[in-house]
C-alpha positions as CSV (number, residue, x, y, z in Angstrom):
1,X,97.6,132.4,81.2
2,X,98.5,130.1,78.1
3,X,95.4,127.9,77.2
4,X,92.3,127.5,78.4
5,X,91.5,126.4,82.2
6,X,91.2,122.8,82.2
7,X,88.0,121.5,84.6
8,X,89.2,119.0,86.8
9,X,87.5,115.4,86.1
10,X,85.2,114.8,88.4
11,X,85.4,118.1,90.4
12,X,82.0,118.7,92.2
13,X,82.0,115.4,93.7
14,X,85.6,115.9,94.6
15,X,85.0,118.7,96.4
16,X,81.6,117.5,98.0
17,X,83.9,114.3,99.2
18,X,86.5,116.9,100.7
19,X,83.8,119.1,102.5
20,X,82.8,117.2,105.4
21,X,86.5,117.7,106.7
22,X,86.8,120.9,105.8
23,X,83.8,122.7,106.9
24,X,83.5,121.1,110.5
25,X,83.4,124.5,113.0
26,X,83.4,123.3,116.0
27,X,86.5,124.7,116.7
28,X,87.0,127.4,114.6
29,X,90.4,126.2,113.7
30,X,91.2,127.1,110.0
31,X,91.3,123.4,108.2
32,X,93.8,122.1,106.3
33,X,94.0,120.7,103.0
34,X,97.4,119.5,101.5
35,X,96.9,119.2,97.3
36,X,99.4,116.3,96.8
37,X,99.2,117.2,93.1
38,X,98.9,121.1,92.5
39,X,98.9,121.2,89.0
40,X,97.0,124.0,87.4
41,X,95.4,124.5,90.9
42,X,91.6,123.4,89.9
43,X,91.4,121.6,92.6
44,X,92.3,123.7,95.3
45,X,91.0,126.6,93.5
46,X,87.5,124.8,93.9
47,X,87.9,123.9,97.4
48,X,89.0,127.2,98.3
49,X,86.0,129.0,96.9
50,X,83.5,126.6,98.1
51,X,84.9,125.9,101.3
52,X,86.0,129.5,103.3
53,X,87.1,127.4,106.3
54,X,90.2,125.6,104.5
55,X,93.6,126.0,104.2
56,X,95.5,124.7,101.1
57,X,99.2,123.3,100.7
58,X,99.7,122.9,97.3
59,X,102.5,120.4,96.5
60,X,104.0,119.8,93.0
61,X,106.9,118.1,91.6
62,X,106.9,120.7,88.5
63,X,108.5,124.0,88.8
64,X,106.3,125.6,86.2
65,X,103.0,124.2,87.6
66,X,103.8,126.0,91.0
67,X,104.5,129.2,89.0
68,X,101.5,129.7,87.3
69,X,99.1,127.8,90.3
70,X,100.0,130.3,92.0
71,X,99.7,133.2,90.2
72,X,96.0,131.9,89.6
73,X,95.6,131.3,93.8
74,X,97.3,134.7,94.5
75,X,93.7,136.1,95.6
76,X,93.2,133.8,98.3
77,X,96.2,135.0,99.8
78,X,98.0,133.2,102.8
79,X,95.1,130.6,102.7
80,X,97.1,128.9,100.3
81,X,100.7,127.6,100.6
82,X,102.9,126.3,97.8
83,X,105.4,123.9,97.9
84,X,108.0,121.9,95.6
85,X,107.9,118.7,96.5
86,X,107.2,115.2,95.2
87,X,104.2,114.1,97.2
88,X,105.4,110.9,99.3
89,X,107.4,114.0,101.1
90,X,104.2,114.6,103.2
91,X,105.9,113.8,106.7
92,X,108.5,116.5,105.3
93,X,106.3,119.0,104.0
94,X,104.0,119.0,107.2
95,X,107.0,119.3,109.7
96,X,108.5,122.2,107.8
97,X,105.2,123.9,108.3
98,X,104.7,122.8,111.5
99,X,101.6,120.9,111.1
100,X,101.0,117.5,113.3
101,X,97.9,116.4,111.7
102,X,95.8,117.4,108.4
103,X,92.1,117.5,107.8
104,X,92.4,116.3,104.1
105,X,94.5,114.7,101.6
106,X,93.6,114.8,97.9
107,X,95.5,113.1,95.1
108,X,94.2,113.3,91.6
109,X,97.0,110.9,89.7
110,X,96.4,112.3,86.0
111,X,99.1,113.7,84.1
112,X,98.2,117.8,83.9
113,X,96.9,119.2,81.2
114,X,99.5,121.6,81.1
115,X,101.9,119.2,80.6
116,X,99.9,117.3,77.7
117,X,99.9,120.9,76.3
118,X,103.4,122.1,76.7
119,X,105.0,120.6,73.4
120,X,108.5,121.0,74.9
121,X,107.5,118.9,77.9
122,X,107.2,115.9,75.6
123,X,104.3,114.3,77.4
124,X,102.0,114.7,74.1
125,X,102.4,112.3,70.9
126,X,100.6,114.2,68.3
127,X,103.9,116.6,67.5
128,X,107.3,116.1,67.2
129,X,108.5,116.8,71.1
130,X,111.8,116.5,72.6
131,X,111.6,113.0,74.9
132,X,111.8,114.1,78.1
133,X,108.8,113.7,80.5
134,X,110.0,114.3,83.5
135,X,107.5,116.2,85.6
136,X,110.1,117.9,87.5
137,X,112.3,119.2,84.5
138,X,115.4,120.2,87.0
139,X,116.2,116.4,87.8
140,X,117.0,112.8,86.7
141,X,116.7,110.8,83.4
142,X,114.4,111.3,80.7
143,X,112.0,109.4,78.6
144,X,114.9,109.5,75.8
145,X,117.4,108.4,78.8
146,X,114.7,104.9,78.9
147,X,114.5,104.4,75.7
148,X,118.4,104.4,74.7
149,X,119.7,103.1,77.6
150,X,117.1,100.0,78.8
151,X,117.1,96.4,77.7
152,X,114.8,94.8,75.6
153,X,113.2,93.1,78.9
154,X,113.1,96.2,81.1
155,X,111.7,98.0,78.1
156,X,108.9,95.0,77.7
157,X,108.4,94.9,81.5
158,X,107.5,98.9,81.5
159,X,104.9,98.4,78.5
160,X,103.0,95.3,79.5
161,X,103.0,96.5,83.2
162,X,102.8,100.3,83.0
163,X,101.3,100.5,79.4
164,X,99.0,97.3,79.6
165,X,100.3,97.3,75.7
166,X,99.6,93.7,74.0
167,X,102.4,94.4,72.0
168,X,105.2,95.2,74.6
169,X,107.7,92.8,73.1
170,X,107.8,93.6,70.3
171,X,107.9,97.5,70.3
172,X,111.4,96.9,72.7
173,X,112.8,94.9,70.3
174,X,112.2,97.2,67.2
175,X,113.6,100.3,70.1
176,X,116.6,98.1,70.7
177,X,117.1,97.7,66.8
178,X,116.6,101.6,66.3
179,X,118.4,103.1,68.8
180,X,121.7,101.4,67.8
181,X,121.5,103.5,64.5
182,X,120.4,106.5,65.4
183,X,119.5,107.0,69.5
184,X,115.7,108.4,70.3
185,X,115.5,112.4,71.0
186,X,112.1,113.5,70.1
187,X,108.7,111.8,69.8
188,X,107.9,111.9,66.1
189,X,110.4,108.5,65.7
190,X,109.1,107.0,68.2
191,X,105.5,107.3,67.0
192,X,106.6,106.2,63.6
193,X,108.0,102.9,65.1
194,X,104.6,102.5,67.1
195,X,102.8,102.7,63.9
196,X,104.9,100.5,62.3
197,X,104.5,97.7,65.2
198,X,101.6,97.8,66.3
199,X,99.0,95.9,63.7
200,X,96.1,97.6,61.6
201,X,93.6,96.3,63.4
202,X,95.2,96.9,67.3
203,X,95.4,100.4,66.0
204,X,92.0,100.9,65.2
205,X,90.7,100.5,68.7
206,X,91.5,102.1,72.3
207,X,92.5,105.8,71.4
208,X,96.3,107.0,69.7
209,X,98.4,103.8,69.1
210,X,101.0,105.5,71.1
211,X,98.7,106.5,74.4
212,X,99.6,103.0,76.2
213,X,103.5,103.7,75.3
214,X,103.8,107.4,76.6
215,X,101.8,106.8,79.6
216,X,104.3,103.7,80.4
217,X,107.2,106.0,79.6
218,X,105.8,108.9,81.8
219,X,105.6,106.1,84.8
220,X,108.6,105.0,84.8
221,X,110.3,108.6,84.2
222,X,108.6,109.6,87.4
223,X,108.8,106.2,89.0
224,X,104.9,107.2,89.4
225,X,104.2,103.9,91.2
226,X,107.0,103.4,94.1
227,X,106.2,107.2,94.6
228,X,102.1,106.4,95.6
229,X,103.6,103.3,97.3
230,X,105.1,105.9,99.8
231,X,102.9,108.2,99.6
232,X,99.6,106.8,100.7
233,X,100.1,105.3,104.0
234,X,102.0,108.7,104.8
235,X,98.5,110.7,103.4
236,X,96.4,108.2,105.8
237,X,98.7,109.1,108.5
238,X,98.5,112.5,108.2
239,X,95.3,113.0,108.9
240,X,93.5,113.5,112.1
241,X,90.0,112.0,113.2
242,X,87.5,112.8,111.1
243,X,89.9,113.7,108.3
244,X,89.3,112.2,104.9
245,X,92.1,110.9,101.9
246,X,90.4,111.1,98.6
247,X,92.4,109.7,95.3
248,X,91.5,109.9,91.7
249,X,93.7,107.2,89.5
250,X,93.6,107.0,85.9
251,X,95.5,103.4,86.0
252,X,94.6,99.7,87.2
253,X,97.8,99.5,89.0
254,X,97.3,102.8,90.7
255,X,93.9,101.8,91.5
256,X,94.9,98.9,93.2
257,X,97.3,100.4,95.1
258,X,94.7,102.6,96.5
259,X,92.2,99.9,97.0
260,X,94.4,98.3,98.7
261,X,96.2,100.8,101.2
262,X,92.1,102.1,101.9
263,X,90.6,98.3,102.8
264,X,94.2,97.6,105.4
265,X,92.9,100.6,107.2
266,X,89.2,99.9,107.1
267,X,89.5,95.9,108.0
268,X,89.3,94.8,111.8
269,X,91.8,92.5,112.6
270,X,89.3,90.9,115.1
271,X,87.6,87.5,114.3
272,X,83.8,88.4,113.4
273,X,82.4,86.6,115.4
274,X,83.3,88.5,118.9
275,X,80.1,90.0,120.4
276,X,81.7,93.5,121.1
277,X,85.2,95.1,119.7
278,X,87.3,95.9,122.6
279,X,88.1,99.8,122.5
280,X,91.1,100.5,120.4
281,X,90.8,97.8,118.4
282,X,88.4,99.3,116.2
283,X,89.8,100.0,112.4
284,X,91.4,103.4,112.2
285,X,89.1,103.8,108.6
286,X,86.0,103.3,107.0
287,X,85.2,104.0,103.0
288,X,83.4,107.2,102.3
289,X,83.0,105.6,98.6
290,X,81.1,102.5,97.6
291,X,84.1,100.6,95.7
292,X,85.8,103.3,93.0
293,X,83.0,106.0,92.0
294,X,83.2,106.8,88.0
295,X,82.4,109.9,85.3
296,X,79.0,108.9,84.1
297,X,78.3,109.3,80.0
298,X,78.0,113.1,80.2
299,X,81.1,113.9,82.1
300,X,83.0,112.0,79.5
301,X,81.4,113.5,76.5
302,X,82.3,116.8,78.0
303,X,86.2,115.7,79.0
304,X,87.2,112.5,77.8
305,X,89.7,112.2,79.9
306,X,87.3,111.6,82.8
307,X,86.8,107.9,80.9
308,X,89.3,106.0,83.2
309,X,89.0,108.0,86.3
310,X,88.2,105.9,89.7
311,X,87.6,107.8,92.5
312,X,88.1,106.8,95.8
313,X,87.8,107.9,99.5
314,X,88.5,106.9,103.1
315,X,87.8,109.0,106.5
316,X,89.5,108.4,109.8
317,X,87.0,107.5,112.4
318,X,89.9,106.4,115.2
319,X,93.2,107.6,116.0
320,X,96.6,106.2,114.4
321,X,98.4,103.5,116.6
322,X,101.3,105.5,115.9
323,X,100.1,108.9,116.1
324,X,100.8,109.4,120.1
325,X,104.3,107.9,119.6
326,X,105.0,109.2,116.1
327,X,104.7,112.9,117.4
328,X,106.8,112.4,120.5
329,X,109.6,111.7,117.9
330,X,108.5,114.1,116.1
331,X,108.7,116.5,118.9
332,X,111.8,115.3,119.9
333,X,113.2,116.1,116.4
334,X,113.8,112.9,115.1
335,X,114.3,112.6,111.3
């Protein structure tokens, strides 16, 4: 396989987070694990290994990733499942396979490595790349597509928001002024113009002066956000009691999606003051982590991309409001 094997950020505690839901034997059911974000398979390679109980469905946007996940998860045989799919298609992916209820839902929101190392992917600045960026290659517009066709506010709105780039206005101005001489194909212009905008002393601190611009790009492309939007309340539905959603996000505004999805399912909607909570009542979640969990100093040394990870997890300690209803639909074959 081209490269060397990434190691996930964060993967022992990753996997220790996913265990309790995976190795419970009660029942001697096989458990299920659905990978929302296959990539090179680390993840699920890990948890298949460690955990001889679980199941994995391995879902990925990106054609290639599938490919060459699953030539490396070929020896676990049917114990794992791929599938191409972008991951707020959980509901989908589950009723094709049949599946009600999960035991675990795992996101880790990083761009793959294989992607940052595939020069014709254009996810990676340091070489001249075509612009594309689209993590499923077979469909919609491209980060050349953004950069030609948006306006000088929809192009600032990406940076500042997606980016958190200090400089967003003026980088969409000087893209504007470019692109109406010669229209952006490959990274290596782009770059240039970054250098060229952003000032000596911005560029000197917080990594490649083009990081914050690529990753904003790469959002957008994907529509990375509305995508997680969808996806999460679908992942905390999925699972059945004692079943556990764990995230890593690289990105404040992923982060606070999460938060945020993880405390509506973990907060009682009953005043605090009542001297017992009437049954079924009781929240549906409670947080496995203390707030988001972080790489400590040696993690990062080792993979510095492990710098901005927060990790975050919830476990279902009540049944879904919906569930009872949801799968008579279900059942019934509603869409």
């Amino acid at each position: 396989m081209a490269g060397p094997l990434h190691v996930p950020v964060l993967l022992d505690r990753v996997v220790a987070l996913l265990a309790p839901a995976l190795e419970r034997d009660a029942d001697d059911r096989p458990r299920v694990m659905i990978d929302c974000t296959l990539g090179l398979g680390g993840h699920s390679e890990a948890v298949l290994t460690r955990l001889p109980s679980a199941r994995v469905i391995g879902v990925d946007r990106d054609t290639e990733a599938l490919r060459l996940a699953g030539e490396r998860l070929a020896p676990f045989g049917d114990r794992f499942t791929g599938v191409h799919a972008v991951y707020d298609e959980i509901p989908d992916v589950m009723a094709d396979l049949g599946l009600d209820e999960v035991d675990a839902v795992l996101f880790d929101l990083g761009v793959s490595s294989m992607q940052l190392d595939v020069r014709e992917r254009g996810f990676a600045y340091a070489e001249d790349a075509p612009l594309d960026m689209r993590m499923d290659g077979t469909t919609g517009p491209t980060a050349a597509d953004v950069l030609n066709s948006y306006s000088v506010g929809d192009l600032t709105r990406i940076l500042r928001d997606y980016g958190e780039e200090k400089f967003a206005r003026k980088i969409a101005q000087a893209v504007v002024r470019r692109r109406e001489a010669e229209p952006f194909t490959t990274s290596g212009p782009l770059v240039e113009l970054l250098y060229a905008e952003i000032p000596a002393p911005a560029r000197r601190t917080g990594g490649h002066p083009a990081k914050r611009t690529f990753q904003a790009l790469r959002m957008e492309v994907n529509d990375e956000l509305a995508v997680l939007r969808r996806a999460l309340p679908a992942a905390i539905e999925a699972i059945g009691v004692g079943g556990r959603v764990v995230v890593e996000s690289y990105h404040s505004l992923e982060d606070r999606m999460v938060k945020q999805a993880f405390a509506a399912g973990t907060r009682s909607e009953l005043p605090p003051d009542l001297p017992f909570v009437p049954e079924g009542s009781e929240p549906p979640l409670r947080q496995v982590t203390r707030g988001a969990e972080k790489a400590d100093e040696s993690e990062i040394a080792e993979n510095p991309r492990a710098a901005s990870v927060r990790l975050r997890a919830v476990e279902r300690v009540h049944p879904s409001k919906h569930s009872h209803q949801h799968h008579q639909s279900r059942n019934r074959g509603a869409v």
